[in-house]
C-alpha positions, 0 to 999 in steps of 0.5 A: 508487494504492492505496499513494499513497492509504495513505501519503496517509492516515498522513500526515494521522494516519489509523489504517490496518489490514490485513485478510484478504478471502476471495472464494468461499473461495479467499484469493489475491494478485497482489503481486510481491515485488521488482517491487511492493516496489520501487515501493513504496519509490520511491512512499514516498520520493516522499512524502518531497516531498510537502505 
């Protein structure tokens, strides 16, 4: 959802920025790299259809 929202934003000529969040201290990620990078490919090229 997050992606979709991001994609949604560019489209509509919104500036997005990338930001580092710290909670107490420790600076972790959950993102998997082939699995989450591969939705994310498929989600953009979905975008491609989109209004």
């Amino acid at each position: 959802m997050p992606y979709r929202c991001l994609i949604k934003a560019c489209k509509k000529g919104y500036s997005v920025v990338n930001i580092s969040v710290t909670i107490n201290g420790i600076t972790t990620s959950h993102f998997r790299q082939v699995v989450d990078t591969f939705k994310i490919c498929m989600l953009y090229l979905r975008s491609l259809l989109w209004r």
